[in-house]
Backbone as ProteinMPNN parsed JSONL, in Angstrom:
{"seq_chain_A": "XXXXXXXXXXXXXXXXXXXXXXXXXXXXXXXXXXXXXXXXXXXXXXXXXXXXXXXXXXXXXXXXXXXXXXXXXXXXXXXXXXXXXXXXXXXXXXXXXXXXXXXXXXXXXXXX", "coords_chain_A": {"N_chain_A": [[-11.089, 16.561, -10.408], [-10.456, 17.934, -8.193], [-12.746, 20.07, -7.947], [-14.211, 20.469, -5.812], [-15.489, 21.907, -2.691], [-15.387, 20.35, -0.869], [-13.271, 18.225, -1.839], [-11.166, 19.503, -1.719], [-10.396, 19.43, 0.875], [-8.85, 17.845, 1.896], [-6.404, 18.282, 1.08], [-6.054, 21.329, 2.038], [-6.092, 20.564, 4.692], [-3.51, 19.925, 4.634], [-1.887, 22.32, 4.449], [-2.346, 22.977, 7.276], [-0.012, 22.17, 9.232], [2.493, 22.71, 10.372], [4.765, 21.866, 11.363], [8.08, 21.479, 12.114], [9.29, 18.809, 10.942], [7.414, 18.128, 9.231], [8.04, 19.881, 7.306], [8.285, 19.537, 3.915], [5.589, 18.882, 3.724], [3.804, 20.613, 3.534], [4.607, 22.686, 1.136], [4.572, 20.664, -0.599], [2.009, 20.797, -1.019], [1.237, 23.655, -1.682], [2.325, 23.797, -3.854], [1.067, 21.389, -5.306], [-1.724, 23.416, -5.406], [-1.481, 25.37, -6.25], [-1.177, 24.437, -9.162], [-3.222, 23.341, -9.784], [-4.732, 26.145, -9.923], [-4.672, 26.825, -12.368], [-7.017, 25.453, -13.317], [-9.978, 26.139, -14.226], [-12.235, 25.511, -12.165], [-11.296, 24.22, -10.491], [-10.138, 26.959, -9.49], [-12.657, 28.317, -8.799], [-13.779, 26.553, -7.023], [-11.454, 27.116, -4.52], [-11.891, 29.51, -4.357], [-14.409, 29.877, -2.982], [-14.239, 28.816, -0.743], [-13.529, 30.263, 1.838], [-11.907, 29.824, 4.133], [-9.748, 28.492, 2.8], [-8.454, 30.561, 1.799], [-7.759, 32.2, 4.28], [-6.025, 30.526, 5.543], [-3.742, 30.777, 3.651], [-2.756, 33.063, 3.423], [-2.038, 32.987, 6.831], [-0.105, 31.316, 6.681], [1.767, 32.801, 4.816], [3.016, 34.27, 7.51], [3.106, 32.553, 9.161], [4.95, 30.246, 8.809], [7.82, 30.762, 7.384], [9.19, 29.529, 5.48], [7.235, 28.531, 3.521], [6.772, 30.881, 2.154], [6.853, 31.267, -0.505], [5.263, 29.869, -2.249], [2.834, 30.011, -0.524], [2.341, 32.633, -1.896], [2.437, 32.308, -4.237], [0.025, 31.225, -5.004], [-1.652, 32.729, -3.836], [-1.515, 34.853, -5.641], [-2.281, 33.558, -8.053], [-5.03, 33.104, -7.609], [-6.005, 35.369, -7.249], [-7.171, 37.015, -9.315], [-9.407, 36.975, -9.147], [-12.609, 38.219, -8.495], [-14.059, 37.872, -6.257], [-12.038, 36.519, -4.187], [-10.451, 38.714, -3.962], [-11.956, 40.331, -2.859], [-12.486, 38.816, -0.185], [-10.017, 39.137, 0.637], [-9.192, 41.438, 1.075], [-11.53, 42.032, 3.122], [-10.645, 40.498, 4.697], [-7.857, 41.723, 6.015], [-5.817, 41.199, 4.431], [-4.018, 42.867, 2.971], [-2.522, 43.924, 4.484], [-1.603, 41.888, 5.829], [0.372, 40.848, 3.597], [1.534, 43.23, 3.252], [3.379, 43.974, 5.501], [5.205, 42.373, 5.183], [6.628, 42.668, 3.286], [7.59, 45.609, 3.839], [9.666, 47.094, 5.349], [10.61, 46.681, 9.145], [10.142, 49.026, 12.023], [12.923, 49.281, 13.351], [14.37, 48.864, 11.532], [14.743, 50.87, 9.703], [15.43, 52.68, 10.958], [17.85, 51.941, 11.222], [18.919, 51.746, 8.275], [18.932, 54.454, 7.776], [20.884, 55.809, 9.176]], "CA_chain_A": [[-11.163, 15.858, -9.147], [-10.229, 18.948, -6.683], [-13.276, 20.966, -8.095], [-15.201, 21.334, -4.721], [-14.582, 22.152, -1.204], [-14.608, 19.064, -0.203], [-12.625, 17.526, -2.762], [-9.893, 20.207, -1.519], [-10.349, 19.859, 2.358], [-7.747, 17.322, 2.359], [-5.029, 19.27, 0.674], [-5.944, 22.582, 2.619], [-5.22, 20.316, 6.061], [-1.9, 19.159, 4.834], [-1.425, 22.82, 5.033], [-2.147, 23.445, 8.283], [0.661, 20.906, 9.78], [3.411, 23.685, 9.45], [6.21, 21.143, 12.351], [9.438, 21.504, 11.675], [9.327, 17.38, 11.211], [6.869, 17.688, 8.222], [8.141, 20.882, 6.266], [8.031, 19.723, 2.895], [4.127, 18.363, 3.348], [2.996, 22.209, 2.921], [5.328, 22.762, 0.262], [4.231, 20.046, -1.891], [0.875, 20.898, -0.857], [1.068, 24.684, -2.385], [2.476, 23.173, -5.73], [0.038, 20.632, -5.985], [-2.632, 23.576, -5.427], [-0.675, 26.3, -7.807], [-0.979, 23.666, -10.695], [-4.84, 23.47, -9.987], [-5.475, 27.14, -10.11], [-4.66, 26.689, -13.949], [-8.72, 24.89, -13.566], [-11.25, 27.495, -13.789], [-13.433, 24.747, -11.82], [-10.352, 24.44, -9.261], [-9.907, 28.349, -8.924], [-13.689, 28.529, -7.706], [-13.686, 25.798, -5.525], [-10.912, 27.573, -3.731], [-12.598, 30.99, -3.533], [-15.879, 29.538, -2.346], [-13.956, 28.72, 0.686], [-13.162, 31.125, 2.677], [-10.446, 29.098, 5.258], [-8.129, 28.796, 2.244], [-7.607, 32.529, 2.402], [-7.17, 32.659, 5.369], [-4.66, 30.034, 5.593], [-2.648, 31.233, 2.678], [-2.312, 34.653, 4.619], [-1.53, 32.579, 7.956], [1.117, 30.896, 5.816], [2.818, 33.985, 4.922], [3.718, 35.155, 8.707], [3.849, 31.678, 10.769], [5.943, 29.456, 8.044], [8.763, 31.88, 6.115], [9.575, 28.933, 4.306], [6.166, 28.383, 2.678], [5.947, 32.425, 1.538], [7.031, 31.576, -2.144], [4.253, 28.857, -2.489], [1.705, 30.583, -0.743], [1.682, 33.735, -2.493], [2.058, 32.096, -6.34], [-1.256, 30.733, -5.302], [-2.576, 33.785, -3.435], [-1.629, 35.513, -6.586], [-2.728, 32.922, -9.198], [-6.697, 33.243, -7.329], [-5.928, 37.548, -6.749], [-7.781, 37.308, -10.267], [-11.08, 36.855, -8.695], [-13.228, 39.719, -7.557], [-14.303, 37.479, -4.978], [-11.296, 36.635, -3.778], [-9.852, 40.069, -3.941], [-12.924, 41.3, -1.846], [-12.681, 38.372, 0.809], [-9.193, 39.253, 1.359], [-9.417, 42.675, 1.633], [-12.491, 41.636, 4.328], [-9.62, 39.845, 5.836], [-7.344, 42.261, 5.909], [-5.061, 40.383, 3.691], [-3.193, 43.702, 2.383], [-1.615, 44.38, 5.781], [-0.632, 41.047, 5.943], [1.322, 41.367, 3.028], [2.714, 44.58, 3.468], [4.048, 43.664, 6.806], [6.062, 41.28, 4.908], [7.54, 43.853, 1.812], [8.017, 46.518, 3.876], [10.579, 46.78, 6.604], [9.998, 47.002, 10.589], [10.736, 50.3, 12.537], [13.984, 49.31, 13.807], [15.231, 48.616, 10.155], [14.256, 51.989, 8.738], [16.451, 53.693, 11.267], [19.768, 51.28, 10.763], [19.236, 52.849, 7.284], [19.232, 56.244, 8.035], [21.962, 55.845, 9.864]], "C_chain_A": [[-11.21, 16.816, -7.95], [-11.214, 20.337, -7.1], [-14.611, 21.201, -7.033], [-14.444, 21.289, -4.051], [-14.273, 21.045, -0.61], [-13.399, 18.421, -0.637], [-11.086, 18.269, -2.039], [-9.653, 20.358, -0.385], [-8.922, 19.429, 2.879], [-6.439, 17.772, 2.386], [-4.821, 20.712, 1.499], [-5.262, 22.206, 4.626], [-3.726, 20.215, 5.958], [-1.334, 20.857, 5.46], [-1.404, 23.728, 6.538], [-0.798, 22.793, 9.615], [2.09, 22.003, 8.919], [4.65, 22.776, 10.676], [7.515, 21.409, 11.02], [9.219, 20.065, 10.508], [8.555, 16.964, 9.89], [6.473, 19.216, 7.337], [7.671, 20.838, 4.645], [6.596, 19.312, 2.743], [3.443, 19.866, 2.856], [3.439, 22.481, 1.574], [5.033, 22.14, -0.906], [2.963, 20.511, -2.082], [0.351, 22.077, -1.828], [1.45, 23.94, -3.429], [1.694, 22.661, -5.925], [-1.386, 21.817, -6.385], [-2.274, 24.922, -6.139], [-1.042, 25.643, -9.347], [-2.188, 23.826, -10.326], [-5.477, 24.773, -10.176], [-5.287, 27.544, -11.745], [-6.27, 25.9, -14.51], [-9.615, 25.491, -13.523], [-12.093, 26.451, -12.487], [-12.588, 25.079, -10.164], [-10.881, 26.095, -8.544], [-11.222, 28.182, -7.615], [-14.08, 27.922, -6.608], [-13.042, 26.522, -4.767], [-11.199, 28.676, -3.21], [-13.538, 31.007, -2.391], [-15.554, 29.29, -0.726], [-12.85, 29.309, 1.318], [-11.57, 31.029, 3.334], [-9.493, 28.937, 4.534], [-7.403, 29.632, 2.81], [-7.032, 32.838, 3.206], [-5.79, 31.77, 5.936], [-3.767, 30.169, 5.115], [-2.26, 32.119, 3.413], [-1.795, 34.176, 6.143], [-0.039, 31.942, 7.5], [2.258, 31.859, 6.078], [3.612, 34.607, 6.243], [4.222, 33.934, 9.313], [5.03, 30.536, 9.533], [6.339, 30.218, 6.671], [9.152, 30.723, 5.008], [8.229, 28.084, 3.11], [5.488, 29.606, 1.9], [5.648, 32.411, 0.321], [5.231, 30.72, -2.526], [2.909, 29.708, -2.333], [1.245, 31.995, -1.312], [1.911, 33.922, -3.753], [0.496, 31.821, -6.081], [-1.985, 32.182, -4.957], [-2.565, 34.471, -5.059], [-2.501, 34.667, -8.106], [-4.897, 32.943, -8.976], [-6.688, 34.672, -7.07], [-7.164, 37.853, -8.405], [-9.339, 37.553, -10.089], [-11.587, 38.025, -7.947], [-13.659, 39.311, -5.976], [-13.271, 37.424, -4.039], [-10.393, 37.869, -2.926], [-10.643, 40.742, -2.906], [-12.924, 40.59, -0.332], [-11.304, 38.988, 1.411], [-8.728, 40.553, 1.575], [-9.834, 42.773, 3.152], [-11.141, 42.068, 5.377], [-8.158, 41.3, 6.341], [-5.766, 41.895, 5.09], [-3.4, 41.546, 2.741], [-2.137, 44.361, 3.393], [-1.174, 43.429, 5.892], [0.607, 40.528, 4.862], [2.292, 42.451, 2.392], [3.6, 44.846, 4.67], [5.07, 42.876, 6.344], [6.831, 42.143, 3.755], [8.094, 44.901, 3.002], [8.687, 46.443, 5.622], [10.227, 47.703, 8.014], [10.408, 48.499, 10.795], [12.112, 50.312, 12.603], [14.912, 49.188, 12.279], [15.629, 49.782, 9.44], [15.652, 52.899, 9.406], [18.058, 53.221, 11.05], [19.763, 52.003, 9.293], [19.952, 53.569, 7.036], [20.253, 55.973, 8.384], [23.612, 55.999, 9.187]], "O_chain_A": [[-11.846, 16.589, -6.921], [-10.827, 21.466, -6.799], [-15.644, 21.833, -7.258], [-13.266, 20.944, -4.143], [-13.25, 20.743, 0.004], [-12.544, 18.091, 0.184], [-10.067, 17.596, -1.887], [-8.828, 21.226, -0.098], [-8.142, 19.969, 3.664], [-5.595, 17.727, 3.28], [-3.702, 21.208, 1.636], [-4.577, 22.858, 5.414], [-2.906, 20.363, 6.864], [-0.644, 20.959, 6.475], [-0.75, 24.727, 6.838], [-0.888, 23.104, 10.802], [2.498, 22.102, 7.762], [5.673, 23.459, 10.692], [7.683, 21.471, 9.802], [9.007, 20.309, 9.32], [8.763, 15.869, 9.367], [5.398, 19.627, 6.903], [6.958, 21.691, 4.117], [6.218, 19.35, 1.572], [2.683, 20.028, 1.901], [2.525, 22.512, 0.749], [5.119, 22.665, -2.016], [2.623, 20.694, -3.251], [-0.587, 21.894, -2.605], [0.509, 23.328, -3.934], [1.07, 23.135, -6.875], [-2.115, 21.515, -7.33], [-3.261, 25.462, -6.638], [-1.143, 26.268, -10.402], [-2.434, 24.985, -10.661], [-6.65, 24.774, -10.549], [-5.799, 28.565, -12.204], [-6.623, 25.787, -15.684], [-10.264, 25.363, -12.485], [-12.696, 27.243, -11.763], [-12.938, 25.737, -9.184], [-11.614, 26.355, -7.589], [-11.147, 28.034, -6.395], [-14.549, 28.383, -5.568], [-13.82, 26.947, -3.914], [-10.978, 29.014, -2.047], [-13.589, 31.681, -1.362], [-16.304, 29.484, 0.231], [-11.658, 29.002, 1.348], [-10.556, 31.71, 3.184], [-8.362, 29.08, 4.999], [-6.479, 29.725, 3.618], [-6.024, 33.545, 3.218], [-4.825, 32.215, 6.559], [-2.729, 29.851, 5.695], [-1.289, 31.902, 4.138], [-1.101, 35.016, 6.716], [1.004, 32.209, 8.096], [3.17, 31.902, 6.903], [4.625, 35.296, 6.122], [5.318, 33.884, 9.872], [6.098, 30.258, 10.078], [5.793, 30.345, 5.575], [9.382, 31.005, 3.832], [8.421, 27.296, 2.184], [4.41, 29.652, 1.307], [4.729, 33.042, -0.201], [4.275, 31.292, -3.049], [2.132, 30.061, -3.22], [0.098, 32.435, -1.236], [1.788, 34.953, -4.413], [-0.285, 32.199, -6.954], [-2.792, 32.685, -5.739], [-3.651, 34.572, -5.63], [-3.167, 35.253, -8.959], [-5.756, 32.838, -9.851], [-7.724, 35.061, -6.531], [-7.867, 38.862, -8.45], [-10.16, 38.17, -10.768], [-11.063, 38.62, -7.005], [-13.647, 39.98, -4.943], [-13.378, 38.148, -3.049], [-9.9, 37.919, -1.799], [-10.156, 41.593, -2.161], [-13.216, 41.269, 0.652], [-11.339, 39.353, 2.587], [-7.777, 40.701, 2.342], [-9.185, 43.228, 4.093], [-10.769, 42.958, 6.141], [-7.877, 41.266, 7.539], [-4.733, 42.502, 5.373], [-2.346, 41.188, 2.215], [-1.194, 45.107, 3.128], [0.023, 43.576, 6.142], [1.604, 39.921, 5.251], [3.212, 42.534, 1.578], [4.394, 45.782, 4.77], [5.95, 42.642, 7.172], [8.015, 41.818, 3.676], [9.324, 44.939, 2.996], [8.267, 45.918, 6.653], [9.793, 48.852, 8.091], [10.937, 49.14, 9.886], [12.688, 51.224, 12.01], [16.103, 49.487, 12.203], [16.611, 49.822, 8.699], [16.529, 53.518, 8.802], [19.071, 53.879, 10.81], [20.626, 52.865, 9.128], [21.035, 53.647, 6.456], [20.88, 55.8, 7.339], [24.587, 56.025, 9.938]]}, "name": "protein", "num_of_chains": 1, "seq": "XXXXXXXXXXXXXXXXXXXXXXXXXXXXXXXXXXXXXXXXXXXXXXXXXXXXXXXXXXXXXXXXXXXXXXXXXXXXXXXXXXXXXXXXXXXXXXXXXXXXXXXXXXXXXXXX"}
């Protein structure tokens, strides 16, 4: 059923609707679209379009409580060369290394 873009537009809006007021709609949203990347048909639908990507990776910085979700899926489509190459494009490896690896001010409380 969710093997085109269209088919998946609806589910990719829920996650743009990151309100306080309707937290768990993203949330279910990544699960529902984690269990579909178990569809080869799914996966490619989701590559083919671009604006996922980029929303998964918008995910990760503007809603901390959607990180786990969106980066089982980022990782469950990382299999794809396509994928792997759009989000490179994107710069998709700075946006999750901004998130592993700790700010300036952290490094020096460390040291300290």
């Amino acid at each position: 059923m969710f093997s085109t873009k269209e088919r998946l537009a609806p589910l990719l809006r829920c996650l743009e609707d990151t309100k306080p007021s309707s937290e768990k709609v993203p949330k279910l949203c990544l699960n529902v679209l984690a269990r579909l990347t178990t569809d080869a048909s799914c996966v490619e639908a989701m590559v083919a379009d671009r604006s996922a990507l980029l929303l998964l990776l918008q995910l990760l910085h503007c809603a901390p409580e959607c990180r786990e979700g969106a980066l089982r899926v980022l990782y469950a489509l990382a299999s794809t060369s396509e994928l792997a190459w759009a989000a490179a494009k994107h710069g998709g490896a700075v946006y999750i290394l901004q998130l592993l690896l700790p700010v300036q001010g952290s490094v020096h409380s460390l040291q300290d």
